[in-house]
C-alpha positions as a printed NumPy array, in Angstrom:
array([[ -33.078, -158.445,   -9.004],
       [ -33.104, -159.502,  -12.627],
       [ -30.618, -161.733,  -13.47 ],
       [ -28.375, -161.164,  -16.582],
       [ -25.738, -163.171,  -18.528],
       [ -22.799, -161.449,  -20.195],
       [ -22.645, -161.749,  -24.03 ],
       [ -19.085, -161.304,  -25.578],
       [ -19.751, -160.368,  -29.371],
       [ -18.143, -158.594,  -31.921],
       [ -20.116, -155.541,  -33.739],
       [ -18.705, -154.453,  -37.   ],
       [ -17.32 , -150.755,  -36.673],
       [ -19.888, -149.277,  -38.527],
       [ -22.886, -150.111,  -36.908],
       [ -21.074, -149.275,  -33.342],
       [ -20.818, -145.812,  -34.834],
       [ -24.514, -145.8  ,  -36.003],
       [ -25.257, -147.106,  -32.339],
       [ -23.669, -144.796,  -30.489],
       [ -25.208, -141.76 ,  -32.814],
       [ -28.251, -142.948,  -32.353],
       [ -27.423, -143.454,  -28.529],
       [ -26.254, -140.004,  -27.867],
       [ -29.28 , -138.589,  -29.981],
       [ -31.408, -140.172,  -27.27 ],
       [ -29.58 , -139.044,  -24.366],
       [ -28.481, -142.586,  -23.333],
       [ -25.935, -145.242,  -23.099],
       [ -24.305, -147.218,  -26.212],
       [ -25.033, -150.325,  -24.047],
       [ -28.531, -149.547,  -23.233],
       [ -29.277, -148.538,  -26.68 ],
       [ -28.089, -152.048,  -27.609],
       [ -29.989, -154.165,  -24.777],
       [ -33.64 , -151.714,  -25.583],
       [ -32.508, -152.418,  -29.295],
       [ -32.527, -156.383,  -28.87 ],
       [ -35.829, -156.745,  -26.404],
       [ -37.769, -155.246,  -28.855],
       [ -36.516, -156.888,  -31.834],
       [ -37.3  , -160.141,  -29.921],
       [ -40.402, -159.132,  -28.8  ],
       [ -41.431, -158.309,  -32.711],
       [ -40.171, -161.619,  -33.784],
       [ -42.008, -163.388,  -31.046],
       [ -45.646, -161.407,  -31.785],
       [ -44.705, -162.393,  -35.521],
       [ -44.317, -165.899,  -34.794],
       [ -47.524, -165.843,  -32.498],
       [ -49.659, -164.517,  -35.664],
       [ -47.9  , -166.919,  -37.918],
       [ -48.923, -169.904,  -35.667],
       [ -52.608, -168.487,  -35.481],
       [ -52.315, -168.338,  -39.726],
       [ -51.313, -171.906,  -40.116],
       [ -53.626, -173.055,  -37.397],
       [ -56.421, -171.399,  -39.107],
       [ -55.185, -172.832,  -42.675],
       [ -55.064, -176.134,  -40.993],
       [ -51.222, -176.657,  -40.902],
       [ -51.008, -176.613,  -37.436],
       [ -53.3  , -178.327,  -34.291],
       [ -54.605, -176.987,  -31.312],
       [ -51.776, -178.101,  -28.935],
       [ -49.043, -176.248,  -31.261],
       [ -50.763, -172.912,  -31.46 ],
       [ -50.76 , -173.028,  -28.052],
       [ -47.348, -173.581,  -27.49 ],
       [ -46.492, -170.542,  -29.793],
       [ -48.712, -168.105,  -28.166],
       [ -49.911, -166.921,  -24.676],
       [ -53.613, -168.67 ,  -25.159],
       [ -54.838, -170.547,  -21.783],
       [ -57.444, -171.742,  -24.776],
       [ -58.14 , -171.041,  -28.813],
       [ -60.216, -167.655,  -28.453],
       [ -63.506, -168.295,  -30.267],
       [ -62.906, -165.891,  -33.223],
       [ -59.99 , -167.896,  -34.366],
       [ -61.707, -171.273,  -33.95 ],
       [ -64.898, -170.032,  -36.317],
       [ -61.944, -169.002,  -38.844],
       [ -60.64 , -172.523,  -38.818],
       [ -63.798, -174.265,  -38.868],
       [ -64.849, -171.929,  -42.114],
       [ -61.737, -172.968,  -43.797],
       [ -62.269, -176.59 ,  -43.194],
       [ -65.966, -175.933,  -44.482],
       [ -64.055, -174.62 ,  -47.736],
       [ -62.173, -177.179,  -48.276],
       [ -64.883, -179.896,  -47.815],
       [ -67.062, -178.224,  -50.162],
       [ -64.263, -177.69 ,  -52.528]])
């Protein structure tokens, strides 16, 4: 069983209206809606954090250790260590 915590927040009236429309277009619950709604808005911001760490690690902003820590690598794939190498070629050679 998956366990849960119990959030107690307070939705403007509006977008509880929008929610349940778009709810009962879909044929399912306001609450649901709402819990489907926030996993995949956290699962976009987590993918866009992942890329953002590969960008900076890449661009040299970031090391090995913190890319890793922002995405689900066991170990740098070798397409994005070539990219980083190139880039510190660059800015070598000016």
């Amino acid at each position: 069983m998956v366990k849960t915590t119990q959030l107690g927040i307070r939705i403007e009236n509006d977008l509880i209206e929008r929610i349940e429309y778009l709810a009962k277009n879909e044929g399912i619950d306001r609450n649901l809606w709402i819990k489907r709604a926030l996993s995949t808005f956290v699962s976009d911001e987590e993918d866009g954090m992942a890329d953002g760490a590969i960008e900076d690690y890449i661009n040299l902003r970031i090391d090995e250790e913190t890319l890793l820590e922002f995405t689900d690598f066991d170990k740098i794939p070798e397409d994005i260590k070539k990219a980083r190498k190139e880039k510190l070629e660059e800015k070598k050679n000016g």
